[in-house]
C-alpha positions as a printed Julia matrix, in Angstrom:
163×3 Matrix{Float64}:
   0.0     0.0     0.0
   1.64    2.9    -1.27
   1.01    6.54   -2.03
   1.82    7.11   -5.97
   3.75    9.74   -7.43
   2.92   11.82  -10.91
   4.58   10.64  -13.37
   6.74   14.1   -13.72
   7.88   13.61  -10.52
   8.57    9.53  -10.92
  10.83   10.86  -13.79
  12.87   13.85  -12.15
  13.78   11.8    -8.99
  14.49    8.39  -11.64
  16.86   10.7   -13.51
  19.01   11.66  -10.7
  19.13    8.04   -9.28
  19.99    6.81  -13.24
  23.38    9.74  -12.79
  23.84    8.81   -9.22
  24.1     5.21  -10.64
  26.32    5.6   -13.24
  29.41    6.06  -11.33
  28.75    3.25   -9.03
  28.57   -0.63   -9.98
  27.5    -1.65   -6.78
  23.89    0.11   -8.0
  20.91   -0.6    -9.88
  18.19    2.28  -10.43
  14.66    1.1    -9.51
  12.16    1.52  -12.8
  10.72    5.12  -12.9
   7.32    3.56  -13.35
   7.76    1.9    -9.73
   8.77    4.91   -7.7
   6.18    5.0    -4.94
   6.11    5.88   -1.04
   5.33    2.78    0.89
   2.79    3.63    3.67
   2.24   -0.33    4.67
   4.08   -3.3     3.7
   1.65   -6.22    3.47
   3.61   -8.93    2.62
   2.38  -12.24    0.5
  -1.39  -11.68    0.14
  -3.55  -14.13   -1.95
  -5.21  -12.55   -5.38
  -8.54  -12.51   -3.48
  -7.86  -10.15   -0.72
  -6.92   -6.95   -3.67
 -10.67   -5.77   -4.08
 -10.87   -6.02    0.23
  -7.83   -4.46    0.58
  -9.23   -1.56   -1.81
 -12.48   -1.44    0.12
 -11.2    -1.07    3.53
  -9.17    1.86    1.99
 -12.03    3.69    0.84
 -12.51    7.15    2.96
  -9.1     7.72    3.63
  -8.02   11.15    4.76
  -6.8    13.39    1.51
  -3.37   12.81    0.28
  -1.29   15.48    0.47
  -0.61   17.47   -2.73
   2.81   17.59   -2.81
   5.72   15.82   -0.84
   9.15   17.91    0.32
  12.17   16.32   -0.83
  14.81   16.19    2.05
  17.98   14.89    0.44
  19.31   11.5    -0.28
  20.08    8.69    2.53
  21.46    4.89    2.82
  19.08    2.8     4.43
  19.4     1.23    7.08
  21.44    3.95    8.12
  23.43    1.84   10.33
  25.44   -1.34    8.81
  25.42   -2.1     5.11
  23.1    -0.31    3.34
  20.76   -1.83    1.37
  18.96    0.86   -0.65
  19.5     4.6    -1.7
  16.48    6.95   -0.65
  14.71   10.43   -1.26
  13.9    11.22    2.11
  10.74   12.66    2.89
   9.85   15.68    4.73
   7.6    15.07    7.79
   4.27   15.75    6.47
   1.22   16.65    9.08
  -1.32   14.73    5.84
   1.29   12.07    4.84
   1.62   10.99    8.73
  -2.38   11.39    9.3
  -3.23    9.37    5.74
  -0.29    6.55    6.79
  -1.86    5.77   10.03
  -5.36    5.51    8.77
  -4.28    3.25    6.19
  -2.24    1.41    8.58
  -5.2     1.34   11.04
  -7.45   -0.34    8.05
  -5.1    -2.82    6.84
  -4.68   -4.57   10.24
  -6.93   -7.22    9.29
  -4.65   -7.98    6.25
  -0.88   -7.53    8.72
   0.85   -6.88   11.69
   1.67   -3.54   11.5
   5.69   -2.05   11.96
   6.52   -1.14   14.7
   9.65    1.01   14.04
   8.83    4.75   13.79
   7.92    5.48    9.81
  10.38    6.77    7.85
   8.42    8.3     4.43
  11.01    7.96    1.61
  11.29    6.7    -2.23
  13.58    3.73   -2.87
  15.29    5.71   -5.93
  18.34    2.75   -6.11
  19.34   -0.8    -4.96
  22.52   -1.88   -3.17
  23.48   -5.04   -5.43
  24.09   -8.64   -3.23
  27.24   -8.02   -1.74
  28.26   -5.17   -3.02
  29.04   -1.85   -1.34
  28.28    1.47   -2.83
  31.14    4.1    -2.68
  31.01    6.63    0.12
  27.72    8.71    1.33
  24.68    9.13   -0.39
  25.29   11.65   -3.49
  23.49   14.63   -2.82
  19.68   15.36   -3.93
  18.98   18.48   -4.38
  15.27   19.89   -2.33
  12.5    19.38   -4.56
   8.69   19.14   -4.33
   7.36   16.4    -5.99
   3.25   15.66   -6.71
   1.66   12.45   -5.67
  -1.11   10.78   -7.39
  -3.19    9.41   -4.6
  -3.03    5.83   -2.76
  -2.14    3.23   -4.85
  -1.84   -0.79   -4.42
   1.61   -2.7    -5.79
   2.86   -6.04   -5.86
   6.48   -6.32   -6.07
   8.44   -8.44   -8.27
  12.35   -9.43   -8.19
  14.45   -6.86  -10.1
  12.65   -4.25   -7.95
   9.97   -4.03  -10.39
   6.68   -3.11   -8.86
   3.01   -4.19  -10.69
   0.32   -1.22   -9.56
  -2.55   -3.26   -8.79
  -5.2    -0.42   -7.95
């Protein structure tokens, strides 16, 4: 359960991971088409659950309009990183629309408890690789979402948009 981003903002943020890639082997960009903000991870669901899933989101607070753009970041930020980032902002909307959605899905998951940490997976670390040095920089931006949105992921970091 994500929230989507317009598709001018999938492709500003998927051009600066494709340069921030280029120097660095131990990288692979994720799609532009599957840039999203993850909101709830729900794991393996069977086929049947989708149009409940969609129901129970029904009536969610707005999204906001726009998302702030902090910088770049290795997550996890402690150990080997895994994945590069465009942090997120705290958001008043984004935090109030997350824990609805959160609260709705717990029929379908257990939710996290770590503290949530809005951000778009712009790059993947490869299997045992290391990428060189910090996080190259990412310029602020604003970027526009495109509502809530419902993906299944797929090896290669590909991600399917379901609803």
């Amino acid at each position: 359960m994500a929230l989507a981003l317009e598709a001018e903002a999938r492709a500003v943020l998927h051009r600066w991971a494709a340069e921030a890639v280029a120097g660095d082997e131990a990288l692979r960009a994720v799609p532009r088409d599957s840039l999203h903000v993850t909101l709830a991870f729900l794991g393996e669901r069977p086929a049947g659950e989708v149009a409940e899933i969609v129901r129970a989101l029904a009536h969610l607070p707005p999204s906001p309009p726009s998302l702030a753009i902090a910088g770049s970041a290795w997550l996890p930020d402690r150990g080997r990183p895994t994945v590069l980032v465009a942090e997120i902002e705290p958001d008043p909307a984004l935090a109030a629309l997350r824990a609805a959605a959160v609260e709705r899905m717990r029929p379908f998951h257990e939710p996290d408890e770590r503290p949530f940490r809005p951000h778009v997976t712009l790059a993947r670390v490869r299997r045992g690789r290391r990428p060189h040095g910090a996080p190259p920089p990412l310029p602020p931006l604003r970027v526009a979402t495109a509502g809530m949105a419902l993906y299944r992921s797929h090896p290669g970091s590909r991600y399917e948009r379901l609803a």
